[in-house]
N, C-alpha and C positions, 0 to 999 in steps of 0.2 A: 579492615579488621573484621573475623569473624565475630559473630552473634556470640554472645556469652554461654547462650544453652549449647550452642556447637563449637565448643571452645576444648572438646578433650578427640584424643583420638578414638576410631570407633573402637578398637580391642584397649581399650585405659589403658593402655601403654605408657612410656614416659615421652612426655613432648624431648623431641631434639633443639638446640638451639636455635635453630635456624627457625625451627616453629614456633618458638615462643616470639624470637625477634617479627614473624608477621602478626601473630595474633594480639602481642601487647607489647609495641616496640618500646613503651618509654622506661621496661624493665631493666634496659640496656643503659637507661641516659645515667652518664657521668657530672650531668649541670644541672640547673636549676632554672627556675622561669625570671626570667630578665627582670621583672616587677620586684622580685626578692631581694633586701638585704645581704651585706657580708655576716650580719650576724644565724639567718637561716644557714643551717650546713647538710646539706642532704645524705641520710641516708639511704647507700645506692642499695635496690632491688636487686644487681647483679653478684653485689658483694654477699646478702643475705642469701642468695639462690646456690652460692657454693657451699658457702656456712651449712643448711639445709641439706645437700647432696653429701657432707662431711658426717653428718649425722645419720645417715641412710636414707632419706626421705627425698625420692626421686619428683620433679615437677609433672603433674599429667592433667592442668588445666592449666590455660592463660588468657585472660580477657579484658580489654582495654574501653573504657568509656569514648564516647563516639562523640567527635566537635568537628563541626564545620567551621570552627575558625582556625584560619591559619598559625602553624606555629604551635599547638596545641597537645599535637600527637606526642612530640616527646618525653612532653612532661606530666601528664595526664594520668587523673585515676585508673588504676588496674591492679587487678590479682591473680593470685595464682593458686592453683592447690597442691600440695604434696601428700605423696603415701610412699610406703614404706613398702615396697611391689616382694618383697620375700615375708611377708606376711602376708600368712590365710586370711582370705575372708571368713567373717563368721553369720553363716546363715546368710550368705548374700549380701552382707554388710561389710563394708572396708573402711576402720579410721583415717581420717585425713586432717591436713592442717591448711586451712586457709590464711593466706596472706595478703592484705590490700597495702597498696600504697600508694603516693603520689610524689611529684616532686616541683610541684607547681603551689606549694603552701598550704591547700587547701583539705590536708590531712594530714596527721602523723601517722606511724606505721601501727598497725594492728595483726593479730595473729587472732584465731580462732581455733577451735575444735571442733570438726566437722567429721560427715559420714558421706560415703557415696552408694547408692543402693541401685544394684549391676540388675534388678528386674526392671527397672523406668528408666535408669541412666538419671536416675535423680540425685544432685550433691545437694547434700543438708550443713547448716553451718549452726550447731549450736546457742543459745541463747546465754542469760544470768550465769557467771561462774565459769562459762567458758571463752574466756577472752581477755585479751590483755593490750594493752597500748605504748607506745611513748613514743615521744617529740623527736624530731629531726636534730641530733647531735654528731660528735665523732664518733661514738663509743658505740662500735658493733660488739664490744664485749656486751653490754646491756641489752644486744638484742637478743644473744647467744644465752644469757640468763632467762630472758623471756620464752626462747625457744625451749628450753629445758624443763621451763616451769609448766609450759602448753603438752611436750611428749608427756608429761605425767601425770595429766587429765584425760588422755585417750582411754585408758581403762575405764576409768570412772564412768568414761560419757559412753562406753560399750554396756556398760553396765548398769548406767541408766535406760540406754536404748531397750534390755532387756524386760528392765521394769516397764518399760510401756510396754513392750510385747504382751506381759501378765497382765494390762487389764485391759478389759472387755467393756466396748462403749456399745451401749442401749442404743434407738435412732436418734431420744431427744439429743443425749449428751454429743453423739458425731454432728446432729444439726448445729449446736450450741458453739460447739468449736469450729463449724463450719460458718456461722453468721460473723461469727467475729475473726475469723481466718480471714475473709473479704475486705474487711473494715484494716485489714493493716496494708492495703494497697489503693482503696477506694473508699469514697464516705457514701453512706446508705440515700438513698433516692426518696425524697418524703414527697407521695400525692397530694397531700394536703396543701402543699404550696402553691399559691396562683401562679406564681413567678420562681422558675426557677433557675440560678446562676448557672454559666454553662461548664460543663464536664462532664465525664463519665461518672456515671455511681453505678453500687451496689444492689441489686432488686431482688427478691425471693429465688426466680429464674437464675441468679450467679451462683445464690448459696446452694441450690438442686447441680447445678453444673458442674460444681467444683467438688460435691460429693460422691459423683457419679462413680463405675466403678470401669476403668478401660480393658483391664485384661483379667481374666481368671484368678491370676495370683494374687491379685488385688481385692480379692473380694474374701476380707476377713475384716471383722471387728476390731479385732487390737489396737491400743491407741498408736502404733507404731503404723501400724499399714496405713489407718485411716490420716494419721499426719502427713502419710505420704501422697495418697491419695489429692487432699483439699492442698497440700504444696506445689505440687504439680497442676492441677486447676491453678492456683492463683498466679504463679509463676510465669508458667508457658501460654497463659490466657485461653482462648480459646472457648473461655468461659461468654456468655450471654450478658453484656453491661447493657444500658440506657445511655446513650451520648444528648446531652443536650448545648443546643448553638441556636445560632439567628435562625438556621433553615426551620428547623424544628425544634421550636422555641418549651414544650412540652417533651421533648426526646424520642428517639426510636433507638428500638434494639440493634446491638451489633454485635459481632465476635468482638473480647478484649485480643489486642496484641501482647505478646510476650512483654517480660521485663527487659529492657537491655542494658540497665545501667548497674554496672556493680557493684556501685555503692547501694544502691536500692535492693539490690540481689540479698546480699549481707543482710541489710535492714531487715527485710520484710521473713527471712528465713529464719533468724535468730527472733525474730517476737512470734513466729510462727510454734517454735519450739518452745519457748515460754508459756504459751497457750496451751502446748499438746501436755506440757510436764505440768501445769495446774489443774488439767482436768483429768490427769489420771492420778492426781496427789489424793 
């Protein structure tokens, strides 16, 4: 299974079947995880992905959580994105709908309102208001209402997008949003402590990392860019953590690794959004 950040084709294309069957095969599964009840009843990701393609919204990501234990891959968290490929982008921007699911119990189905931004190849998934849930039943009519209710927040959330465009962050406020951008995938690194538990944290070094500017186009204030900007650091890592372990019981720097988990994908994007739309409120 490919890596989640390389889970779309390079020209965002629409994935073919056969590609989504490698990159998140349990999109396909018609069962359930052996552990579950007759009272669990799955609904199938394959059922919803035509529902979706009925609607006009063609699939052009798919990425499946990664387990070394056997017997896992079928039933396993993963999502998907759709866009609606006969709509403009506006300004570089294309509305999308993300979908995660599982069928091993340990989620109900979710849809989101998201954005793909074709200068980074960055997918944003909205945060508060964009999003909706429910439980594993028969009734694909309810997810069909779900779906209807998510296409009619894409305006809105373009039109949010915009308002962040219209405002302009100062360095403290990009810093501000960038300290606490870190903290929704890492806890901060305190010197003060003799002893300190092992993992990676967050150190001044992350939050400078994650605000740096990669490409030209990137290098504007707006709370839109700059969101983009520190989501891409936090995301695809690459940023400067502290690892601390036995060897190095006070820590050393290292590059963070990317996110791979989609569940975490999700998580950390949508509070990431929640951050960028309070500080430009």
């Amino acid at each position: 299974m490919a890596h989640v950040i390389f889970s779309r084709n390079n020209d965002n294309s629409a994935l073919t079947t056969e590609r989504i069957m490698q990159l998140a095969p349990a999109a396909f599964s018609t069962t359930k995880a052996d552990r579950l009840t007759n009272r669990y009843v799955p609904l199938n990701t394959g059922d919803m992905l035509t529902l979706m393609q009925d609607y006009g919204y063609q699939p052009v990501q798919a990425a499946q959580k990664r387990s070394r234990k056997a017997g896992t891959t079928e039933h396993g968290a993963h999502m998907l994105a759709f866009a609606n490929l006969n709509e403009e982008a506006v300004d570089g921007v294309r509305p999308e709908i993300v979908l995660f699911n599982s069928h091993d119990g340990t989620s109900g189905v979710r849809l989101f309102a998201g954005c793909f931004r074709f200068i980074c190849s960055n997918g944003i998934v909205a945060g508060d208001g964009f999003k909706s849930s429910m439980y594993h039943s028969k009734a694909l009519l309810g997810f069909e209402d779900m779906l209807r209710n998510t296409v009619e927040t894409l305006p809105l959330l373009m039109a949010r997008i915009e308002k962040l465009r219209s405002v302009k962050l100062d360095y403290e406020q990009a810093r501000r949003l960038a300290e606490d951008a870190v903290l929704t995938r890492w806890d901060s690194y305190d010197a003060t402590q003799e002893k300190h538990k092992h993992g990676v944290f967050a150190v001044s070094q992350t939050v400078r990392d994650v605000m740096s500017v990669q490409r030209s186009e990137d290098n504007f204030a707006d709370a839109f860019t700059v969101l983009n900007r520190i989501q891409e650091g936090v995301i695809r890592g690459k940023a400067l953590i502290r690892s601390v372990s036995d060897k190095h019981p006070t820590g050393m720097m290292r590059k963070a690794r990317p996110v791979n988990s989609v569940k975490e994908n999700i998580r950390i994007n949508s509070e990431l959004w929640n951050l960028a739309e309070a500080v430009a409120a």
